[in-house]
Biopython code that builds the backbone (N, CA, C, O; Angstrom):
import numpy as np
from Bio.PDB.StructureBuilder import StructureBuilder

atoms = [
    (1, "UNK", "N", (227.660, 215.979, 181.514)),
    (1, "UNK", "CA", (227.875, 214.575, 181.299)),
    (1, "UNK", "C", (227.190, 214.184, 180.000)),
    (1, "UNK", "O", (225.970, 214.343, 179.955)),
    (2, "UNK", "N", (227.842, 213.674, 178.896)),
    (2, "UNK", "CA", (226.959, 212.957, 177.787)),
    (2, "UNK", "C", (226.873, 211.721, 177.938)),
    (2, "UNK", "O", (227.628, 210.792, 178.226)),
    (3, "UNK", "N", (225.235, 211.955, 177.559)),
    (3, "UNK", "CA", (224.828, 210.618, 177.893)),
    (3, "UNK", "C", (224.478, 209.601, 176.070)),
    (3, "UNK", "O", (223.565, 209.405, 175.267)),
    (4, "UNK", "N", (225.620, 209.330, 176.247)),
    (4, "UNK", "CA", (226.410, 208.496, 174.951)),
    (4, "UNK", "C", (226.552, 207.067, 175.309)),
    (4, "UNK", "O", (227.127, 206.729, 176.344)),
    (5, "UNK", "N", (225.868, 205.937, 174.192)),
    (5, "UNK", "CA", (226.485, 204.586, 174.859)),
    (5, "UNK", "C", (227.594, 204.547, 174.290)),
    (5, "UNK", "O", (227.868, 205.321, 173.373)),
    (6, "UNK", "N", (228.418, 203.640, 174.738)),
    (6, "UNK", "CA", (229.934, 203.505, 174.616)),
    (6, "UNK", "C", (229.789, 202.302, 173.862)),
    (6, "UNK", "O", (228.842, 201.880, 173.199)),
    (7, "UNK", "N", (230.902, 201.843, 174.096)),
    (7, "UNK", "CA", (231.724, 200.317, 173.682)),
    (7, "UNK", "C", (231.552, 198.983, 174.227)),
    (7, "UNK", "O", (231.741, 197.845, 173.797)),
    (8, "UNK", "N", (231.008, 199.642, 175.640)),
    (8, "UNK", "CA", (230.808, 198.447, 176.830)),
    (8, "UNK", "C", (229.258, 197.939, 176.312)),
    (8, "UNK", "O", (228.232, 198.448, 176.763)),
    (9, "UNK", "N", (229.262, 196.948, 175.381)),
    (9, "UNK", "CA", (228.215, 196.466, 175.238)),
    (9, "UNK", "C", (226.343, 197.342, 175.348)),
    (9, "UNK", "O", (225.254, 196.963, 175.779)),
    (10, "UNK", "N", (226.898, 198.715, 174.641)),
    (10, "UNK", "CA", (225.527, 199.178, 174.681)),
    (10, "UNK", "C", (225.582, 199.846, 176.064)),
    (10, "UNK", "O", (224.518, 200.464, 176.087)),
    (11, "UNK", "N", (226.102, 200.039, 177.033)),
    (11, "UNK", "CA", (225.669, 200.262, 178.464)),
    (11, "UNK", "C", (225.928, 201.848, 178.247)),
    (11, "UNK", "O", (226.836, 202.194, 177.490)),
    (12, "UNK", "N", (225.239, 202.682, 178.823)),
    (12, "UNK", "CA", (224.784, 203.886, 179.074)),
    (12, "UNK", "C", (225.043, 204.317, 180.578)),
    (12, "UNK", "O", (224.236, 203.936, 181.426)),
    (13, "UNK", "N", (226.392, 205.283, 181.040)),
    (13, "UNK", "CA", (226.279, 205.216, 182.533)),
    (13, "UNK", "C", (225.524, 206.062, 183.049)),
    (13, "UNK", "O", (225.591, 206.117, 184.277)),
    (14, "UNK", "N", (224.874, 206.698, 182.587)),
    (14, "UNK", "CA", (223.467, 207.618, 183.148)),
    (14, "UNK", "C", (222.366, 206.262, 183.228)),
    (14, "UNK", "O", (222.135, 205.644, 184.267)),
    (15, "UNK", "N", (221.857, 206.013, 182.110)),
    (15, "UNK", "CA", (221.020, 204.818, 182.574)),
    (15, "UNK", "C", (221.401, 203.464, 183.246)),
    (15, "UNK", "O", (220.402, 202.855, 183.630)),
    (16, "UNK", "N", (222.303, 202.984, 183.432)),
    (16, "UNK", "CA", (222.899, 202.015, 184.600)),
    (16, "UNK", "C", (222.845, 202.632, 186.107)),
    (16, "UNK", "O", (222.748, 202.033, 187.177)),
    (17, "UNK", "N", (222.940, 204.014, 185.841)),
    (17, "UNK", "CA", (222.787, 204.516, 187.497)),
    (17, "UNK", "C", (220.913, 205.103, 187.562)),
    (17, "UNK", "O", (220.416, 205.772, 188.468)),
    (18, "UNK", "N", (220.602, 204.876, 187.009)),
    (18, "UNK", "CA", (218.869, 205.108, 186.927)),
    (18, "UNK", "C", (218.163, 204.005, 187.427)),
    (18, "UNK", "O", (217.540, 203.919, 188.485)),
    (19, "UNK", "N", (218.374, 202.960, 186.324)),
    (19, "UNK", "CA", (218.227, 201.480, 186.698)),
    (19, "UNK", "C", (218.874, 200.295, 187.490)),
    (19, "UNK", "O", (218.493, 199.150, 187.732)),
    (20, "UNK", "N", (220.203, 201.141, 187.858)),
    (20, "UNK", "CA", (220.799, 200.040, 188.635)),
    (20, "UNK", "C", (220.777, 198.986, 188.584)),
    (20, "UNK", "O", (220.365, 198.138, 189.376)),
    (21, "UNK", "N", (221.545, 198.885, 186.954)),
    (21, "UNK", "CA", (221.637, 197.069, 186.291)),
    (21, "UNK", "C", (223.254, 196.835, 186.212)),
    (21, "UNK", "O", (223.991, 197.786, 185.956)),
    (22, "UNK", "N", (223.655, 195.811, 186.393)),
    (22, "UNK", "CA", (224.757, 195.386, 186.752)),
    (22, "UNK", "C", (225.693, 195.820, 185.890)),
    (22, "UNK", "O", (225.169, 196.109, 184.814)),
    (23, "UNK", "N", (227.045, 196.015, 185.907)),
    (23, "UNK", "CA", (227.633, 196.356, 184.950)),
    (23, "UNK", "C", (228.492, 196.034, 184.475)),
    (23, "UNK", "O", (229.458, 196.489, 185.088)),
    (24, "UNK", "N", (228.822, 195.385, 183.554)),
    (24, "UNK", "CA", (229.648, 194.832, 182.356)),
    (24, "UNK", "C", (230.806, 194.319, 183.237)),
    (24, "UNK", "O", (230.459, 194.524, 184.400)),
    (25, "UNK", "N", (231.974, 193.769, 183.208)),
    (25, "UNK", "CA", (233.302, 193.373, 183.328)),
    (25, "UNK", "C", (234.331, 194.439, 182.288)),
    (25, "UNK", "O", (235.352, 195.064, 182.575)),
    (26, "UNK", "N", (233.666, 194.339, 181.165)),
    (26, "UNK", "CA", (234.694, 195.274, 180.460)),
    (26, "UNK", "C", (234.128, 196.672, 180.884)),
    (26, "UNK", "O", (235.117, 197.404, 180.879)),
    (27, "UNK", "N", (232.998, 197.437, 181.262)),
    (27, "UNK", "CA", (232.632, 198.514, 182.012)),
    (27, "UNK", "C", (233.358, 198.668, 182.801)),
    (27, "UNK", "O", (234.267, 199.426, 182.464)),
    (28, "UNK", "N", (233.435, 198.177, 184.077)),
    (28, "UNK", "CA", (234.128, 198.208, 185.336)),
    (28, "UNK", "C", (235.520, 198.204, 185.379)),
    (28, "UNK", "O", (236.180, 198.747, 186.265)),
    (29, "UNK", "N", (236.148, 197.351, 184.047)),
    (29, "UNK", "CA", (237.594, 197.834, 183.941)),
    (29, "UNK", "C", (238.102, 199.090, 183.659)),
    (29, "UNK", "O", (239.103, 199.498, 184.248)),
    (30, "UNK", "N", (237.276, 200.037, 182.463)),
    (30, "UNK", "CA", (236.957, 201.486, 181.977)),
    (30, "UNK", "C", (237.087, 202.243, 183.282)),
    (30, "UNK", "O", (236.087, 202.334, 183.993)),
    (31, "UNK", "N", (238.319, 202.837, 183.692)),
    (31, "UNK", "CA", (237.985, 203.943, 184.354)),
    (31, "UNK", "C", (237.398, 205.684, 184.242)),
    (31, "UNK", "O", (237.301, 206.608, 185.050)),
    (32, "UNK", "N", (237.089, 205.499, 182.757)),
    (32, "UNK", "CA", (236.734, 206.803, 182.228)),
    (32, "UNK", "C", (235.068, 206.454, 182.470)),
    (32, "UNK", "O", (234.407, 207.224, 183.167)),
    (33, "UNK", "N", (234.456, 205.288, 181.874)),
    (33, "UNK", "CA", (233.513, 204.941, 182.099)),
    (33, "UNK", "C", (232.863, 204.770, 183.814)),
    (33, "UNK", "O", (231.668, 204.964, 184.034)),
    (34, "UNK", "N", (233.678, 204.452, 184.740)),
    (34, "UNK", "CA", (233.243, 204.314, 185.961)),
    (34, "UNK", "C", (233.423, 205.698, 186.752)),
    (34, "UNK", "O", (232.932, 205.933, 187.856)),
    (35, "UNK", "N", (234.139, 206.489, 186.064)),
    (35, "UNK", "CA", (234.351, 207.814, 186.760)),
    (35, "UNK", "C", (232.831, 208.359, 186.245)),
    (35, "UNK", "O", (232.173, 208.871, 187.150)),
    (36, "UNK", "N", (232.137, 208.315, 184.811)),
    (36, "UNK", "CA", (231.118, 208.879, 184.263)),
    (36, "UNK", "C", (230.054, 208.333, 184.905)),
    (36, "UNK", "O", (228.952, 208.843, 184.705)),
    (37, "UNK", "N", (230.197, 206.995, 185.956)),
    (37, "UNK", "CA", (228.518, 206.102, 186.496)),
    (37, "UNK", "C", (228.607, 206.738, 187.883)),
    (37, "UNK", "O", (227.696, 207.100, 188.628)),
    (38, "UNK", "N", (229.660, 206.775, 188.009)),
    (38, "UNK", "CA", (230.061, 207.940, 189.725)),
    (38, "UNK", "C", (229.450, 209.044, 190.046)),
    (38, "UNK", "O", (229.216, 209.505, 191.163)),
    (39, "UNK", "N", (229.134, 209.561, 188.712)),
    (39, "UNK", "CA", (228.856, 211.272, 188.576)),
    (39, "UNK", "C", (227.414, 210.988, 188.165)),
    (39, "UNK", "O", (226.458, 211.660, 188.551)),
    (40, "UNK", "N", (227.356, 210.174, 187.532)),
    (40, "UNK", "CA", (226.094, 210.001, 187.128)),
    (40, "UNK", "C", (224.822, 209.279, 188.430)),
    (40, "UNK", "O", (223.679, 209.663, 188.676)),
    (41, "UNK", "N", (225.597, 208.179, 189.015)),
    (41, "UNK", "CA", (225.557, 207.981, 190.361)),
    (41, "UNK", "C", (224.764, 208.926, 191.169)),
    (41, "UNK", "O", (223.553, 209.137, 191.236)),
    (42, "UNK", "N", (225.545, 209.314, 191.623)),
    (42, "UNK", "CA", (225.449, 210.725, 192.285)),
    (42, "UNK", "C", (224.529, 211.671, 192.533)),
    (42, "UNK", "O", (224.004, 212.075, 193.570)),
    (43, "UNK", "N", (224.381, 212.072, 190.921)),
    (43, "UNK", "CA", (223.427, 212.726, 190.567)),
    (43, "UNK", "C", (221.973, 212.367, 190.705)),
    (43, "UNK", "O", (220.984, 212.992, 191.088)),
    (44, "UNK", "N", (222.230, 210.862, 190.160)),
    (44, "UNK", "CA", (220.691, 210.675, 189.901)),
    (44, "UNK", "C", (220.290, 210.189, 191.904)),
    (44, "UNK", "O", (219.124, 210.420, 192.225)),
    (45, "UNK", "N", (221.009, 209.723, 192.790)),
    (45, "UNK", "CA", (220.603, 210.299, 194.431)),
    (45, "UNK", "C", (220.442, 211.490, 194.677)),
    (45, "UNK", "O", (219.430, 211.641, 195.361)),
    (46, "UNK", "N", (220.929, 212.377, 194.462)),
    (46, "UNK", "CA", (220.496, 213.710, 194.459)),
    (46, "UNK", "C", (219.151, 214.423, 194.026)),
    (46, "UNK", "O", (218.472, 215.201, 194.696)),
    (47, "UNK", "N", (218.957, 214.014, 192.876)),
    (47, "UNK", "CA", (217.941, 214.155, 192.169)),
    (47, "UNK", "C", (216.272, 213.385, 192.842)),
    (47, "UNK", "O", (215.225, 213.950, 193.158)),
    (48, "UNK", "N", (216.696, 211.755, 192.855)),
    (48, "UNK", "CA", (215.983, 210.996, 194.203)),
    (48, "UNK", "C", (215.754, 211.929, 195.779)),
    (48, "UNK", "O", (214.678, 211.964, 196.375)),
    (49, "UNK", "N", (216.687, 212.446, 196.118)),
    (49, "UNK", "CA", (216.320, 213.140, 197.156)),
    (49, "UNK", "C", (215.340, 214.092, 196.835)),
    (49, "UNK", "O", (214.144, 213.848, 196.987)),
    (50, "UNK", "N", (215.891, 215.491, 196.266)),
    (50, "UNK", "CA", (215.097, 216.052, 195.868)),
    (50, "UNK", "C", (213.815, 216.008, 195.191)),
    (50, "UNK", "O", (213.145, 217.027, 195.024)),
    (51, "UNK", "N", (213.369, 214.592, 194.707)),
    (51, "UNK", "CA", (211.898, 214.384, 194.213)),
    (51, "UNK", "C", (211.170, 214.335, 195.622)),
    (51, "UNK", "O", (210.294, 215.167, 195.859)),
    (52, "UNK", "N", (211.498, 213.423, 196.514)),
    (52, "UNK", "CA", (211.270, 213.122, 197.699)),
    (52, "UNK", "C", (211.023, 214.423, 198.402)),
    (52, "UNK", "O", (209.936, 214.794, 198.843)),
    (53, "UNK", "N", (212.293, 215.146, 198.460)),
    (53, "UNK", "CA", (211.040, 216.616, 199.294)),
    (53, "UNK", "C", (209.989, 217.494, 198.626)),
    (53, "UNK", "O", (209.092, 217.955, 199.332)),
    (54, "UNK", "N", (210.021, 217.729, 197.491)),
    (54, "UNK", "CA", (209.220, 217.897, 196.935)),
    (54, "UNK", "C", (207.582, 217.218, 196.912)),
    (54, "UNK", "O", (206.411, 217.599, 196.936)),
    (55, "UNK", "N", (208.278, 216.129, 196.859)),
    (55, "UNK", "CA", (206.654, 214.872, 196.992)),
    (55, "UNK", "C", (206.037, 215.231, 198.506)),
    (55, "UNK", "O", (204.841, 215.459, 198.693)),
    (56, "UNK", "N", (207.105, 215.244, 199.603)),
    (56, "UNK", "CA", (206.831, 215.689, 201.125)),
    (56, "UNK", "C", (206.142, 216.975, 200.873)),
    (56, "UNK", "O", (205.004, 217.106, 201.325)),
    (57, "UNK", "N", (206.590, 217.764, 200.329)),
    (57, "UNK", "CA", (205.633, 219.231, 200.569)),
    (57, "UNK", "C", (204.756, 219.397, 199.561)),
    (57, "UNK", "O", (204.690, 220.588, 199.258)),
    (58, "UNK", "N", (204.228, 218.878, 199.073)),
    (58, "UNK", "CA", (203.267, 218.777, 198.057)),
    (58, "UNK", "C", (202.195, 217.983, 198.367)),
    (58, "UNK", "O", (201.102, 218.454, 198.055)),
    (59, "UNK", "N", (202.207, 216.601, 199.043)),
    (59, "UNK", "CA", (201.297, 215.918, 199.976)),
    (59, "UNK", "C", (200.926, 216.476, 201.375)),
    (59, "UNK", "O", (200.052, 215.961, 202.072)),
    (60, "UNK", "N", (201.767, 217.737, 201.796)),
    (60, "UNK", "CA", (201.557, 218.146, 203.554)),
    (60, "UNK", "C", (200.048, 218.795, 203.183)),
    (60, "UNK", "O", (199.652, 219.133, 202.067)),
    (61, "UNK", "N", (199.476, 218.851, 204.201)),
    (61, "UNK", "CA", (198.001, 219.049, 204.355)),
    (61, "UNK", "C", (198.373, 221.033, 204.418)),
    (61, "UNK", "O", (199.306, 221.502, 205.070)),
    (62, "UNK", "N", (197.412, 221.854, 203.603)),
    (62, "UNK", "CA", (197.829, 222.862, 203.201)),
    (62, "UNK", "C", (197.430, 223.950, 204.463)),
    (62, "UNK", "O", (196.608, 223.412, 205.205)),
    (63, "UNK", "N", (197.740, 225.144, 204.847)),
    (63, "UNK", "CA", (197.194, 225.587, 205.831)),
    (63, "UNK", "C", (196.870, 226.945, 205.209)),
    (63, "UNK", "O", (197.358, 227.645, 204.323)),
    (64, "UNK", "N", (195.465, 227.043, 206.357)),
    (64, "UNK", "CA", (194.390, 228.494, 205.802)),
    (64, "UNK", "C", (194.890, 229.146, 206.586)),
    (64, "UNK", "O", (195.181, 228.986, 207.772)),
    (65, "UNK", "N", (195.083, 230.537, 205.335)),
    (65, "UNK", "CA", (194.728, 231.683, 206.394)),
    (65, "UNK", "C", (193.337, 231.952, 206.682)),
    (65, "UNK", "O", (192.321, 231.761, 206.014)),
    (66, "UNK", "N", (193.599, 232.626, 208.270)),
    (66, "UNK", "CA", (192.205, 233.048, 208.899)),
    (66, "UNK", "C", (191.400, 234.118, 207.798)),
    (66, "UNK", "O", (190.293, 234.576, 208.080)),
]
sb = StructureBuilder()
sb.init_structure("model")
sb.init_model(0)
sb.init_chain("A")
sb.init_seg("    ")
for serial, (resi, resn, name, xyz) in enumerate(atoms, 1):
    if name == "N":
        sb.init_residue(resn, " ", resi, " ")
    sb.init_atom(name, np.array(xyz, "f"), 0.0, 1.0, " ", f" {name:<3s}", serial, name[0])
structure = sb.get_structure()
């Protein structure tokens, strides 16, 4: 995915799906652009998940061997 701003007023669909800031009227008409916030979307929940287990097993209380 390149993360290129476009035409839509500066908007970036990797960073609109990071920040989850509203998005344009002429964005939302762009279906090339809304297919790219989809994926980008996506990703960046994925990515959210995966920080999250990571953070879980990294805070678990560590266990000794005997």
């Amino acid at each position: 995915m390149a993360a290129e701003r476009n035409e839509h007023d500066g908007v970036d669909a990797l960073m609109a799906a990071i920040t989850d800031e509203p998005l344009p009227d002429a964005a939302r008409a762009d279906a090339g652009f809304m297919a790219e916030h989809a994926t980008a979307t996506a990703e960046v929940a994925l990515l959210r998940e995966q920080l999250g287990i990571i953070g879980q097993a990294l805070s678990a209380p560590r266990h000794r061997n005997p």
